[in-house]
Wavefront OBJ file of the C-alpha trace (Angstrom):
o trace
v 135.438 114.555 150.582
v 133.634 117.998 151.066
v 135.412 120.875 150.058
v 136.270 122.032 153.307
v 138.282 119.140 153.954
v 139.994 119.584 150.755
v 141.700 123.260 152.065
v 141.907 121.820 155.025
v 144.322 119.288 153.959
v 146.470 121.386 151.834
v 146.581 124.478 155.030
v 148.359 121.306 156.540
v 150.882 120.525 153.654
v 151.877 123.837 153.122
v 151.948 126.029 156.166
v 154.613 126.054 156.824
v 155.390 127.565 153.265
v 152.572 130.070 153.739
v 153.682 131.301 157.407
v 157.402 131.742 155.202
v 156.305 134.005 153.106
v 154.037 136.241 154.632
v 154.067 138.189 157.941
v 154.050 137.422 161.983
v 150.339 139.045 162.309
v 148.636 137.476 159.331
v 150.097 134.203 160.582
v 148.864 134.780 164.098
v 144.930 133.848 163.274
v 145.483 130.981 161.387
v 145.337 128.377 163.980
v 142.307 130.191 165.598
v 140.821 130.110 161.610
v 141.751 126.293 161.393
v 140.033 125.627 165.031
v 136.589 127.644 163.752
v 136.625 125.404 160.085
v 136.939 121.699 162.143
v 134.280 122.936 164.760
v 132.026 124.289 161.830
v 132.837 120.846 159.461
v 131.540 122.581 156.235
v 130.926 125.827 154.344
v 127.452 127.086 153.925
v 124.791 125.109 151.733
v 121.642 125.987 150.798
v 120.122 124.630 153.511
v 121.202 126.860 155.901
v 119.931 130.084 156.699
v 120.515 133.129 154.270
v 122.019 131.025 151.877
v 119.003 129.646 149.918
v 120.335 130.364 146.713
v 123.718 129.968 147.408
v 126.196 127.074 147.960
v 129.514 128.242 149.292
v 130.346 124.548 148.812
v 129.540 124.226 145.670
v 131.577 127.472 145.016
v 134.631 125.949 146.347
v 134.296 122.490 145.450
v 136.240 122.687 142.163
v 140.324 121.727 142.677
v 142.035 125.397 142.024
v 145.449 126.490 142.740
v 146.803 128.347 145.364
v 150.010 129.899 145.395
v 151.652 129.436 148.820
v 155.451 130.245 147.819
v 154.003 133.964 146.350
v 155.953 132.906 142.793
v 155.462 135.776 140.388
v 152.602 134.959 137.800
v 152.761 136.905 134.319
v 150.062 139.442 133.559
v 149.228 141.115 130.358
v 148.286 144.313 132.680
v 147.941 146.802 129.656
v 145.609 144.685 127.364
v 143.725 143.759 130.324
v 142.652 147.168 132.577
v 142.278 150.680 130.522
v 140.116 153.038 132.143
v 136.561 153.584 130.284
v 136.024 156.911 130.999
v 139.229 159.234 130.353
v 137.731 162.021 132.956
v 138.259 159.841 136.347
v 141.808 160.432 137.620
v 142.791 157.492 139.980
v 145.540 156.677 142.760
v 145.760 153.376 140.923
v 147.174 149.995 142.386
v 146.794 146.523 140.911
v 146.000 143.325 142.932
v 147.160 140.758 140.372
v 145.578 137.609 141.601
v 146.359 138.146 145.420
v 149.710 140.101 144.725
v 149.691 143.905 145.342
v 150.975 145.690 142.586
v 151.707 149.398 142.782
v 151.525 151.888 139.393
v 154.028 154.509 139.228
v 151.380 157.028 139.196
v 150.482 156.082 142.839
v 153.751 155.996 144.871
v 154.634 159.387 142.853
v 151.436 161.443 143.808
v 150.416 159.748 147.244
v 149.718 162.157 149.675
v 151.474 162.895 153.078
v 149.211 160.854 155.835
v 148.296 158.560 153.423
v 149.238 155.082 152.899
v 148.483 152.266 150.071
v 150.764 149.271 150.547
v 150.550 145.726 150.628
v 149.385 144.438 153.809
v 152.559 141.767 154.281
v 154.536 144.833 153.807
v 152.768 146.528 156.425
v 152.367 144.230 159.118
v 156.306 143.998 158.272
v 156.467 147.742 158.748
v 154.013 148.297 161.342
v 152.874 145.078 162.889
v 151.233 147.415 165.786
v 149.355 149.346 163.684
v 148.276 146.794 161.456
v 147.462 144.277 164.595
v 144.997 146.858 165.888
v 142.904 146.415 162.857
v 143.235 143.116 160.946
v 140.886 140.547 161.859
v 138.649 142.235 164.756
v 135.909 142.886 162.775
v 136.042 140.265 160.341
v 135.679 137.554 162.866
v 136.547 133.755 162.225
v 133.328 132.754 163.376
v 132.267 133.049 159.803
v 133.276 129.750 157.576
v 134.143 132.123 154.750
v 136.149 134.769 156.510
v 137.943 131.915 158.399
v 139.205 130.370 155.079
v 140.149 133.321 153.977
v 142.392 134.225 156.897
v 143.553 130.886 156.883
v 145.176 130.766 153.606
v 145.875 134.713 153.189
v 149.480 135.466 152.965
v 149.198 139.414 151.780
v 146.690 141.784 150.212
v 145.954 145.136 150.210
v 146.275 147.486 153.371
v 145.280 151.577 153.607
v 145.806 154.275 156.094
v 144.590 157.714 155.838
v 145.373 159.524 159.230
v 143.183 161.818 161.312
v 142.130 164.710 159.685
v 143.632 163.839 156.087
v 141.540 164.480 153.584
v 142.421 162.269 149.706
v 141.218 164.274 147.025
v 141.240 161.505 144.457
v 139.469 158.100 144.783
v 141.948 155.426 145.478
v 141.486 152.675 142.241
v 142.366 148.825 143.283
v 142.051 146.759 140.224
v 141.991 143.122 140.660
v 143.020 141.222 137.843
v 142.707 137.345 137.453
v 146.023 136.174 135.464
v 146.960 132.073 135.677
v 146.457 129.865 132.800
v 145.142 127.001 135.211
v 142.404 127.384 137.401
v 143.294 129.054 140.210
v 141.828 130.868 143.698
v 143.276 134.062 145.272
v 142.201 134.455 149.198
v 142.158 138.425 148.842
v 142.368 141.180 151.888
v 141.977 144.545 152.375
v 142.137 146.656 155.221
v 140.900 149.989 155.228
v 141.304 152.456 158.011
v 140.231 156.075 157.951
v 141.484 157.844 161.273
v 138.997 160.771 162.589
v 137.646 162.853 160.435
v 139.636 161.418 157.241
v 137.768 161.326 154.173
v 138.517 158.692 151.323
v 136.931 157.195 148.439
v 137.946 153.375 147.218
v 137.003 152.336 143.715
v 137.680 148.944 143.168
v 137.149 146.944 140.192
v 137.179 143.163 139.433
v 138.444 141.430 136.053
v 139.662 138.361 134.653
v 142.099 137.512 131.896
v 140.784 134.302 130.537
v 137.199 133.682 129.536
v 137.443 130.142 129.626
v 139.508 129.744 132.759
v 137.387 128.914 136.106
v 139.099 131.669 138.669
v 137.657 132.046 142.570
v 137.679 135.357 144.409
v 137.700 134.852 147.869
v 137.499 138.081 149.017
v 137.340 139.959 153.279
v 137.264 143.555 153.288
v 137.458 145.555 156.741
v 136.791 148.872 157.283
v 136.977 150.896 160.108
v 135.599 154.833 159.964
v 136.601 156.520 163.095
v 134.908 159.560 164.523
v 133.895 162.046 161.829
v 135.225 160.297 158.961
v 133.822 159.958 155.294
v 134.490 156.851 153.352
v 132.947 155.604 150.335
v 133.849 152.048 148.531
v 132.488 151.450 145.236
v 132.781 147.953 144.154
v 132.577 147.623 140.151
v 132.763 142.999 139.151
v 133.170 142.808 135.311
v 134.540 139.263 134.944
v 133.190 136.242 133.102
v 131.140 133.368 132.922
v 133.913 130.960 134.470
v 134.500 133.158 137.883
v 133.216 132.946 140.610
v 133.613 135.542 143.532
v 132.813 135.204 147.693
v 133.102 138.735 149.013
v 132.356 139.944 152.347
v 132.611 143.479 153.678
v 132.663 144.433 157.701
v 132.030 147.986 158.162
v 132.586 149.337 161.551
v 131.134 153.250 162.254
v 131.968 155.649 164.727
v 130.355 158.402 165.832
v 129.627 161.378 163.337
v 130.987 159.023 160.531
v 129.306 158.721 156.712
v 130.045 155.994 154.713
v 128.851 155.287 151.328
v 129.115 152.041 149.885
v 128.121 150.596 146.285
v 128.293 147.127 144.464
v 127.284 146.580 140.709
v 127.385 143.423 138.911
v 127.934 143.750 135.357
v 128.971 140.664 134.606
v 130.100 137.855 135.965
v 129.462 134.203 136.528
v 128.547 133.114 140.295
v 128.665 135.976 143.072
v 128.135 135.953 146.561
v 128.459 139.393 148.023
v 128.023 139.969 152.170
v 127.610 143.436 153.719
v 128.184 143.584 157.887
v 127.780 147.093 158.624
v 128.134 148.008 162.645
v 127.180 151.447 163.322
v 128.759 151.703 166.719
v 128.023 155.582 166.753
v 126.076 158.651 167.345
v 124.642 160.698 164.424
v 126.368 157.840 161.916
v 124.857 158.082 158.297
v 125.140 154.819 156.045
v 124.140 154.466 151.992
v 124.327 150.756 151.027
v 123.320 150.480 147.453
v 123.726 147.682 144.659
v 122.921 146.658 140.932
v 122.929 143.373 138.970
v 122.892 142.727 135.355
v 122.413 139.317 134.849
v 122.058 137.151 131.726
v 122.650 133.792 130.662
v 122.892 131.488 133.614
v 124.059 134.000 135.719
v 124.090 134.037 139.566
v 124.532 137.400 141.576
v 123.281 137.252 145.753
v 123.519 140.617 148.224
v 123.257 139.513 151.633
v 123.256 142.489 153.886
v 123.154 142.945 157.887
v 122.919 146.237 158.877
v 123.100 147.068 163.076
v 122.002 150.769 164.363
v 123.438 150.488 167.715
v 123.468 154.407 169.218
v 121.123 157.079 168.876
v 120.385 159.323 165.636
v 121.589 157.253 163.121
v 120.219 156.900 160.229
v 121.083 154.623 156.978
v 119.552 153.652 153.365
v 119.711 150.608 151.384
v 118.776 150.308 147.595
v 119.210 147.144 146.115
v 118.173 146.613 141.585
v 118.561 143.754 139.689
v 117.585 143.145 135.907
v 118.144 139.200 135.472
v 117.368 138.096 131.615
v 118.140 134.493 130.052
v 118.015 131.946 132.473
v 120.033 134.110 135.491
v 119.099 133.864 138.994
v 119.237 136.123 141.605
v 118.902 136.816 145.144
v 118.776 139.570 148.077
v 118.550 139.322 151.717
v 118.998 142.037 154.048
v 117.877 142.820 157.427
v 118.377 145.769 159.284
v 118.814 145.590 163.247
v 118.031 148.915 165.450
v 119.544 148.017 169.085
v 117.689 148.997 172.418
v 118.778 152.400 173.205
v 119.359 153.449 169.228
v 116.701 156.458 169.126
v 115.476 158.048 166.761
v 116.893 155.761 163.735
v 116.084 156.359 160.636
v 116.176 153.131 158.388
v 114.997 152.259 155.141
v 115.639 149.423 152.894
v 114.024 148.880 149.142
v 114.730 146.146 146.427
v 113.206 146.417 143.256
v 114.091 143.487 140.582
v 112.826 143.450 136.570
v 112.610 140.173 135.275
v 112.915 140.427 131.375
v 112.255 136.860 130.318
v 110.446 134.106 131.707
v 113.277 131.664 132.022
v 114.884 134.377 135.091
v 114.288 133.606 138.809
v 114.850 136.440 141.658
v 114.444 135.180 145.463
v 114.740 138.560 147.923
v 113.799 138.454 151.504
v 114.205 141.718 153.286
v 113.391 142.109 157.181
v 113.557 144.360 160.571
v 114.001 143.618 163.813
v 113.449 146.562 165.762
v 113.523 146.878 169.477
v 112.359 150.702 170.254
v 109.926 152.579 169.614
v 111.138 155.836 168.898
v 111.996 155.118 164.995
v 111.344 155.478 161.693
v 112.250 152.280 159.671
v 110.339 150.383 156.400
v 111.427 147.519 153.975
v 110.213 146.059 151.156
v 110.969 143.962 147.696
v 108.550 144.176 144.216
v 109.806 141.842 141.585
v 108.308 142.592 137.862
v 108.407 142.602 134.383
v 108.916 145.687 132.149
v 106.135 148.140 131.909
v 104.041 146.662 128.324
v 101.963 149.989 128.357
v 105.741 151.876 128.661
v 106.843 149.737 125.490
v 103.887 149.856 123.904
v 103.929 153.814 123.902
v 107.815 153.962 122.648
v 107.238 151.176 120.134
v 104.151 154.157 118.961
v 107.200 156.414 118.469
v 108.798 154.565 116.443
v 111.524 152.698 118.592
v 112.286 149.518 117.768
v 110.954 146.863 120.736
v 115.065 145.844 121.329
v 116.145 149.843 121.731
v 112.569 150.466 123.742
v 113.472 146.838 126.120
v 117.056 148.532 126.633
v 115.901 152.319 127.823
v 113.510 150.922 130.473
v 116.404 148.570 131.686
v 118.745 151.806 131.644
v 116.260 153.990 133.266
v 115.495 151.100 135.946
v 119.068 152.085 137.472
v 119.379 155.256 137.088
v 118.613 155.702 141.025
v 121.115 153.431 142.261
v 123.864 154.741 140.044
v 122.825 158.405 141.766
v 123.194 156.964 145.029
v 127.447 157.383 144.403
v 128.836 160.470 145.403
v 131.273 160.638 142.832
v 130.336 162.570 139.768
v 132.445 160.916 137.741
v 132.583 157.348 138.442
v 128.451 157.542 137.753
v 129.549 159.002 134.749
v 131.851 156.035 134.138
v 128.876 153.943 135.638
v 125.869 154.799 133.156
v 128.355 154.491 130.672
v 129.373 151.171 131.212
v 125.391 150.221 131.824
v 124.598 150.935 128.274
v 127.565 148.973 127.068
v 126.360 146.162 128.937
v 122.400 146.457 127.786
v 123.888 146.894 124.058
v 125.425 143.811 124.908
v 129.279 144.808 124.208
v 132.115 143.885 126.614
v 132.074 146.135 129.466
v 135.699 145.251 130.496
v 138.119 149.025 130.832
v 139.546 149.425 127.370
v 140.525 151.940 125.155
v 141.367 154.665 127.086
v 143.572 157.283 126.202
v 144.707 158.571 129.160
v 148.011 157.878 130.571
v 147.211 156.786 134.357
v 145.921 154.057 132.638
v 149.207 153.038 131.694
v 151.360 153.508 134.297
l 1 2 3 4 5 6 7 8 9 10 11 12 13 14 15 16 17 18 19 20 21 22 23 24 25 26 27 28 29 30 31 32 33 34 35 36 37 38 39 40 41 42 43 44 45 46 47 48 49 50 51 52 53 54 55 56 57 58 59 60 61 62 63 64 65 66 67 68 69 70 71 72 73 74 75 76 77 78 79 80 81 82 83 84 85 86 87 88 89 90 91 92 93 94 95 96 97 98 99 100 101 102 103 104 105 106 107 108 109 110 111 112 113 114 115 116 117 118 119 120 121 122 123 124 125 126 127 128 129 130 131 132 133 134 135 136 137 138 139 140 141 142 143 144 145 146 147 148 149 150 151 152 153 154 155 156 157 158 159 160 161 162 163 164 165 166 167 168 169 170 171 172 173 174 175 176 177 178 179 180 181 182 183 184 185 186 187 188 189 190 191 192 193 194 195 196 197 198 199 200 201 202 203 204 205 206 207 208 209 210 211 212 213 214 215 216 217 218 219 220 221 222 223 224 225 226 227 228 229 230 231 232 233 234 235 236 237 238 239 240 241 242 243 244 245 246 247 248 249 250 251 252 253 254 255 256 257 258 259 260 261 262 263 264 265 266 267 268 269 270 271 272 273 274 275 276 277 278 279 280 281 282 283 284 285 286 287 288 289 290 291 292 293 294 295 296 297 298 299 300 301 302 303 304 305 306 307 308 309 310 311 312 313 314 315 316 317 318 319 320 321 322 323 324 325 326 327 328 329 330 331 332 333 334 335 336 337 338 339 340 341 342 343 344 345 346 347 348 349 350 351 352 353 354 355 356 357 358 359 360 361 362 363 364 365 366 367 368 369 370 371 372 373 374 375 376 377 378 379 380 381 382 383 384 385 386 387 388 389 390 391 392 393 394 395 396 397 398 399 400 401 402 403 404 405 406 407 408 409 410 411 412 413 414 415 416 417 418 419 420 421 422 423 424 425 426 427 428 429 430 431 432 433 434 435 436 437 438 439 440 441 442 443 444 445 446 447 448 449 450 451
């Protein structure tokens, strides 16, 4: 039986029990999800296109646990998330496996305009509001996003109205807690009205080294006219998760968003970036980093549309794969007829510090005007000998020498994130990882941490 078949059967056991405990308008595309899984038959493979590295069926294949009755697992939330840098004051809300769990800190300091909630809650609340939004980008015609709205019962929903501006980044820490191996279908909504300006840290951890977790994960988010939003996207899990995440990114006109995934560790990730820049004069910074070691896998798939005029967007994708990890890039960047005068570069640069590591990248354009300025283009290496050579003349021991080219390698991507101090918190948590020490939050002082 393929794995699709598997969900399948269990959507029709339980429901029932799932449309019970969640809300009217999450249960309104599940039967339009179900239709698009039996008319697909199967997740992706790695015989289908952009997944050559990749099989979402293998990813799913393994018999987890759901948790369709939304029973209250235990989490050890303090020994498991402390901030690493004591500088960056959050809004901070905790996803514990697919439950939304508020701090104190953030219902006391939220600003007026501004809204952080679970997404049952406010479909609940606001099933117009939330109805408008959920699901029209995202669209079911995608195996993943279809299971996911087929078995997703809450998640995580913000609002920041026109003209509202949130002066501190909004922090959503997911956190895997079940002692049993276990999937969480995981949504979030994110809506900035015109000219609202928001920035979305959001980090990824699990509890239990030894305990195979899956992150299936749909993110949506709309910028309207003149908006700002940045989403930073920070995995430090282990060996025995794996993660499916895909982002859709709608842009209107005048709007900047600024969006950044790094893989620190982990053990088999498939990230998916749909960005649709519907507008005029729309600016878009896609960036993303992967350490990988061991065995490994990290894949950024990207589609990137320019459909109006003046836009213009950058993509920088790193990856520094030792051990036997794999990993993989695809992107392609789409300039519509009638898009003048885009501007549209994408560049993915990969260091591969042992022989036993494998990088597959395939970056493309399809451009239909001619009134543009657009380039791509992927180099996959090895770490400069003569730059080694020269430290190692200096006196640096080869290990130290190996670990400052790897640091330096990144340094552009982590500059690519508007917030000074989460690239603080960022080359920080780099060097942890290259000195090989657990790069998980811990030991952190500061008391937003433990709220």
């Amino acid at each position: 039986m393929s794995a699709l078949n598997q969900y399948i059967d269990l959507y029709r056991s339980v429901g029932e029990r799932m449309d019970a405990n969640s809300a009217p308008v999450l249960n309104a595309l599940r039967e339009d999800a179900l239709k698009r899984l039996l008319e697909s038959g199967r997740l992706p493979e790695r015989s289908d296109e952009g997944f050559e590295k990749t099989s979402i069926e293998e990813m799913f294949a393994p018999d987890y646990g759901l948790n369709p009755d939304r029973l209250p697992i235990q989490a050890d939330i303090a020994s498991t998330f402390r901030c690493d840098v004591p500088n960056l004051s959050t809004l901070l809300a905790l996803v514990v496996n697919d439950r939304f769990v508020p701090s104190a800190t953030l219902l006391k300091n939220l600003p007026e305009g501004v809204t952080v909630s679970s997404l049952r809650d406010a479909a609940l609340r606001n099933p117009a509001l939330v109805g408008e939004y959920y699901g029209k980008i995202a669209g079911t015609a995608s195996p993943g996003v279809a299971l996911n709205t087929l078995f997703c019962q809450d998640g995580v929903f913000i609002h920041v109205a026109p003209g509202v501006c949130v002066e501190k980044p909004i922090q959503l820490v997911n956190i895997f807690s079940a002692r049993f191996p276990f999937m969480a279908p995981r949504r979030v909504l994110l809506v900035a009205g015109d000219g609202a300006r928001v920035s979305v840290l959001k980090c990824d951890h699990s509890q239990s080294a030894s305990t195979p977790y899956l992150s299936s994960e749909v993110v949506e988010i709309f910028a309207g006219a003149g908006a700002e939003v940045g989403w930073y996207d920070l995995e430090e899990s282990t060996e025995s998760t794996s993660r499916y995440c895909q982002m859709f990114v709608r842009q209107l006109a005048g709007s900047r968003v600024e969006a950044c995934a790094a893989t620190l560790s982990n053990g088999n990730t498939r990230n998916e970036f749909y960005i649709d820049v519907a507008g005029e004069r729309c600016h878009t910074q896609l960036s993303g980093m992967a350490i990988g070691s061991g065995r490994q896998h990290v894949d950024n798939y990207s589609q990137l549309r320019h459909a109006s005029e003046h836009g213009t967007s950058r993509q920088l994708f790193k990856y520094v794969l030792d051990g036997e990890a794999t990993g993989a890039f695809e992107g392609c960047i789409e300039v519509c007829h009638g898009a003048r005068f885009t501007e549209a570069y994408q560049t993915n640069r990969n260091i591969l510090a042992s022989a036993g590591a494998r990088m597959h990248a395939k970056p493309q354009l399809l451009i239909y005007n001619d009134d543009v300025k657009c380039s791509h283009g992927a180099t996959t290496g090895q770490l400069d000998n003569k730059a080694l050579f020269y430290m190692r003349t200096r006196g640096i021991p080869m290990a130290e020498a190996r670990k400052m080219l790897m640091q330096a390698f990144l340094v552009d991507v982590i500059d690519t994130i508007g917030l000074e101090q989460l690239r603080d918190r960022l080359r920080h948590m780099v060097d942890r990882r290259f000195a090989g020490e657990q790069v998980s939050c811990r030991n952190c002082p500061t008391r937003d941490c433990q709220q």
